[in-house]
C-alpha positions as CSV (number, residue, x, y, z in Angstrom):
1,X,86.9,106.2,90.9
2,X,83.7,105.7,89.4
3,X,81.8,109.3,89.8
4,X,84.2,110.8,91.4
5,X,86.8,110.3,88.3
6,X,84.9,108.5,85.1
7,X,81.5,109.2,84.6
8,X,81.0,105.8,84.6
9,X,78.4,105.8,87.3
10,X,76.2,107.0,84.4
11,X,77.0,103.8,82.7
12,X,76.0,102.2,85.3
13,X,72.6,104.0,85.5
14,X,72.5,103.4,81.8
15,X,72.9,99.2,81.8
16,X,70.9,98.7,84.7
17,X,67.8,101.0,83.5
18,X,68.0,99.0,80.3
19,X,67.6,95.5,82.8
20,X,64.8,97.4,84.6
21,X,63.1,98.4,81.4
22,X,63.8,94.8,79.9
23,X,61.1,93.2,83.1
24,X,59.1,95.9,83.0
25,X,60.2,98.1,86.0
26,X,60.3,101.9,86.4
27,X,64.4,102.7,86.1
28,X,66.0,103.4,89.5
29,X,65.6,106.5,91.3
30,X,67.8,108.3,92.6
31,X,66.9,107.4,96.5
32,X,68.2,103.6,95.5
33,X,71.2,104.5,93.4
34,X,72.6,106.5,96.4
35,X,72.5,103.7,98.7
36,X,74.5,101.4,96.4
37,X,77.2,104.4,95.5
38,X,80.7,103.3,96.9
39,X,79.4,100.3,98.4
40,X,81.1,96.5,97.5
41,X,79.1,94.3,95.1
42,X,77.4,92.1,97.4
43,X,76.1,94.5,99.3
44,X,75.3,97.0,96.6
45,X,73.0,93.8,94.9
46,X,71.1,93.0,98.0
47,X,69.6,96.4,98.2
48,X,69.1,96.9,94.4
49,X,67.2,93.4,94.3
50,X,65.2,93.8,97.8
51,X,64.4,97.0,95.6
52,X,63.7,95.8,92.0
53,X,62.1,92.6,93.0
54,X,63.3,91.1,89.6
55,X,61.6,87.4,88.1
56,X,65.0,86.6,88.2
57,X,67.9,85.7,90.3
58,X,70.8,87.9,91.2
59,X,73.4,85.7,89.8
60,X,71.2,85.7,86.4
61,X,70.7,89.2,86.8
62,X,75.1,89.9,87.0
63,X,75.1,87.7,84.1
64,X,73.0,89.7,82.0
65,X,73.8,92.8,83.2
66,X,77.8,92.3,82.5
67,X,76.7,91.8,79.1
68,X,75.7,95.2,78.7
69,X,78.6,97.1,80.8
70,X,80.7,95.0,78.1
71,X,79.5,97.7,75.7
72,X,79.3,100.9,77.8
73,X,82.0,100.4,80.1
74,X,84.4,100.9,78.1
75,X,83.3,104.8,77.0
76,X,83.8,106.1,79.9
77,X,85.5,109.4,80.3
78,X,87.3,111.6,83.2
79,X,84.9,114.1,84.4
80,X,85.6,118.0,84.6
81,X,88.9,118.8,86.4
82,X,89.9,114.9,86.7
83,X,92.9,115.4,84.1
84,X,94.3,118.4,85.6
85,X,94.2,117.4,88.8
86,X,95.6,113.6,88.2
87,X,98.6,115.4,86.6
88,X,98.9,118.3,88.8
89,X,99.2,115.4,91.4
90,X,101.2,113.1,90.0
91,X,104.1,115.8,90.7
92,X,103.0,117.7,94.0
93,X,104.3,117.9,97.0
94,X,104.0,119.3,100.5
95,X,104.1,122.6,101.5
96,X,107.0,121.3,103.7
97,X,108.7,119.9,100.6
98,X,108.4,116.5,100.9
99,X,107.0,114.0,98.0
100,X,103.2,113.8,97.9
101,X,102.0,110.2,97.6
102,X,98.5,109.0,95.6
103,X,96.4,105.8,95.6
104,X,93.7,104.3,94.1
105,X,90.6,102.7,96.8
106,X,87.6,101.9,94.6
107,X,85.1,99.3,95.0
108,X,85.4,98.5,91.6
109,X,86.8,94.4,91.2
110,X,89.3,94.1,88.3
111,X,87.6,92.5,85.6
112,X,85.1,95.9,85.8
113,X,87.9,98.5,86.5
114,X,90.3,97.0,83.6
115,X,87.1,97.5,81.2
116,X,86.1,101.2,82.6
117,X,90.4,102.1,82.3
118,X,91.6,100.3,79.4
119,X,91.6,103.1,77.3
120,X,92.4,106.0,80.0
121,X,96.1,104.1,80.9
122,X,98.0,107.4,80.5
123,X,95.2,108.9,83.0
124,X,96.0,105.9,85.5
125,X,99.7,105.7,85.2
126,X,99.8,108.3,88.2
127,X,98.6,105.0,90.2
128,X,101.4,102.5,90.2
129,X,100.8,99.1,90.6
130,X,101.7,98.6,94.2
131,X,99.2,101.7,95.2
132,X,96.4,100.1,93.7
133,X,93.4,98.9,95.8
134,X,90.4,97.2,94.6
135,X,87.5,96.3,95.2
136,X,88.1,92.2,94.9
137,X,91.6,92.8,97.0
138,X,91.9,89.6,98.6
139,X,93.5,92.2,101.7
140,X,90.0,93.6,102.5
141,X,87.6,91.5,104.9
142,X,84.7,89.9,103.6
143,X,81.6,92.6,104.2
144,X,84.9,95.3,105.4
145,X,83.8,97.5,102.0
146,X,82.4,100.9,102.6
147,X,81.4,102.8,105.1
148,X,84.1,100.3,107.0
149,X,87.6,102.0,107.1
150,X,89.6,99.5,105.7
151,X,89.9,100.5,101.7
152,X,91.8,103.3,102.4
153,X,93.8,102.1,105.8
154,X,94.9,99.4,102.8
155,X,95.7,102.4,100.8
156,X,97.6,103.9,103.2
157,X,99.7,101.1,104.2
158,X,100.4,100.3,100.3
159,X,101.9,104.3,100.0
160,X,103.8,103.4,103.4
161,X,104.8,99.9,101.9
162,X,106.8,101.3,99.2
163,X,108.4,104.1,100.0
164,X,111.8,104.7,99.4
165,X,114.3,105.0,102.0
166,X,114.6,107.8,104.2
167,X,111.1,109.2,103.3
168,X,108.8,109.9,106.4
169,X,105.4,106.9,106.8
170,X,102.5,109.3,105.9
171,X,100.2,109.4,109.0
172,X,96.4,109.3,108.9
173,X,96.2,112.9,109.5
174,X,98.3,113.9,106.5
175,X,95.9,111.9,104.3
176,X,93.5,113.5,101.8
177,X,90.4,111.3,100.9
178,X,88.7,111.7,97.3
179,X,84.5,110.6,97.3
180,X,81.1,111.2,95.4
181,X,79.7,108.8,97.4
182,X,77.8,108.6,100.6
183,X,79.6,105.5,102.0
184,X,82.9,106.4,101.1
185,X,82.7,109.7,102.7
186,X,82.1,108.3,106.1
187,X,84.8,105.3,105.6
188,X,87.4,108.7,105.1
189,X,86.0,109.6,108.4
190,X,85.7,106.8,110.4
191,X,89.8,106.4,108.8
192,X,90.3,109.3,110.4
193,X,91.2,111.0,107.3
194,X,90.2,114.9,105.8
195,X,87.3,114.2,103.1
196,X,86.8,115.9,99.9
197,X,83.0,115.3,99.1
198,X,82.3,115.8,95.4
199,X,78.7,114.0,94.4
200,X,77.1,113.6,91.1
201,X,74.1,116.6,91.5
202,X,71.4,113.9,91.4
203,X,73.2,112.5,94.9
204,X,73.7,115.9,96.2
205,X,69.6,116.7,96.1
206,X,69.3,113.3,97.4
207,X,71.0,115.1,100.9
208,X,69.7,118.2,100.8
209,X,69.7,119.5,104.4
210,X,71.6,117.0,105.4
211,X,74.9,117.5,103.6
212,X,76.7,118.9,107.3
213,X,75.9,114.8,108.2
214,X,77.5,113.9,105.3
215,X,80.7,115.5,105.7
216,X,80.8,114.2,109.3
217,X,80.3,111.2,108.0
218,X,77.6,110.8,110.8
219,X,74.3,109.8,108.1
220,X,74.4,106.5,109.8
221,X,75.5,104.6,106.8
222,X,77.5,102.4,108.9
223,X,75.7,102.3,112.3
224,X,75.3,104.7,115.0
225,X,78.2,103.8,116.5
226,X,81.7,104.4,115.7
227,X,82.7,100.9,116.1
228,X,85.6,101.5,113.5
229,X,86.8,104.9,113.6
230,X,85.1,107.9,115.2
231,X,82.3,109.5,113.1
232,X,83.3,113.0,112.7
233,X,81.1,116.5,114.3
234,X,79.2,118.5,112.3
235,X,81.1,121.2,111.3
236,X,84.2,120.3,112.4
237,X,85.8,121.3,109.4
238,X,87.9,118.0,108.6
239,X,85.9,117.5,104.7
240,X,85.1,120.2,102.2
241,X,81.6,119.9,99.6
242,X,83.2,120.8,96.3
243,X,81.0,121.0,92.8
244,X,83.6,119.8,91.0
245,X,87.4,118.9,90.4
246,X,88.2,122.2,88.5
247,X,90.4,124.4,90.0
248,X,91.1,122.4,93.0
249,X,92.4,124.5,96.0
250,X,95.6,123.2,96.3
251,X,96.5,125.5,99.2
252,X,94.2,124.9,101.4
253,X,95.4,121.4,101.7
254,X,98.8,122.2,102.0
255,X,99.9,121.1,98.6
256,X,102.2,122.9,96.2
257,X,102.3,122.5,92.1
């Protein structure tokens, strides 16, 4: 969701530049911010503060820093092609005819997604309820966030969960991953699911030269060995770089509007 719908990874650039600038640190480069993209809170704060090196603790440090998302959160807006495609979606279906299904795997815990969606509930409504997976789902394993598979196996099983009867259990090999970040990319992989890779620009310099490991998911963000999933081959063709959501390529996916 967040850079890869919202723009709301800017807001978070925004509130934690404003920390940074409020105990006199440099704001965070992009080298950092691309190593806490995608990934689950705890995780994400143990790099940023090994970084930062704040006179504070982390806890104080959340404290603060909710403070300000409070204010900017809540602007966020879908980035270029997000609207299109979410509706476009939200009536697709296979080139075989069948009903295409959608959910929602972000990082994001509740209290932060509710403030970065509130106002975008028409945009969300393609995600129902059941097909929502966050990033405080009480289903996913303590340290199991990104680059670990198991957001969007979750999201898998919730489509599978709640289909109607008669329709066909989606297999991983049908599914279509969404991601701007790094660690996401390679949990799609190691799912064993097609990628769509579409980073903010400041990322995508970030991986210059490198971007054939990205889309194999094989940068190492989760180990050198596939001990969940297999890391995909370079090249392999199973995730696509795309600049944007505009004029998504339904076809070569196999999807019809």
């Amino acid at each position: 969701m967040d850079g890869l719908l919202l723009d709301s990874e800017d807001k978070y650039s925004i509130c934690t530049n404003l920390m940074l600038a409020k105990y006199g640190k440099p704001p965070m480069p992009w080298s950092i911010k691309a190593q806490l993209q995608g990934r689950p809170g705890p995780a994400a704060g143990a790099i940023f503060q090994a970084w930062a090196q704040l006179p504070i603790s982390l806890d104080e440090y959340y404290e603060q820093l909710k403070e300000l998302q409070k204010v900017h959160f809540p602007q966020s807006k879908p980035l270029p092609g997000v609207e299109k495609l979410m509706k476009d979606l939200s009536t697709a279906k296979a080139a075989s005819g069948e009903k295409l299904h959608i959910a929602l795997a972000t990082s994001s815990h509740a209290e932060n997604f509710n403030m970065k969606t509130g106002h975008l509930t028409e945009l969300f409504e393609v995600f129902t309820p059941e097909r929502r997976v966050l990033g405080d789902d009480t289903r996913i394993g303590k340290g199991r966030g990104k680059p670990a598979p198991d957001i969007y196996l979750l999201a898998l099983k919730t489509i599978n969960d709640s289909l109607v009867p008669g329709e066909k259990e989606v297999t991983l090999d049908e599914c279509l991953v969404f991601e701007d970040s790094v660690p996401g990319v390679e949990a799609g992989r190691r799912a064993g699911m097609r990628v769509v890779w579409c980073p903010h620009p400041e990322l995508l310099g970030e991986y210059k030269g490198r971007e054939d490991l990205v889309l194999a998911g094989a940068t190492g963000e989760g180990g050198t060995e596939a001990q969940d999933g297999k890391i995909g081959e370079v090249g392999d063709g199973w995730s696509q770089y795309l600049q944007t959501l505009e004029n998504f390529p339904y076809e070569k996916y196999g999807i019809a509007v």
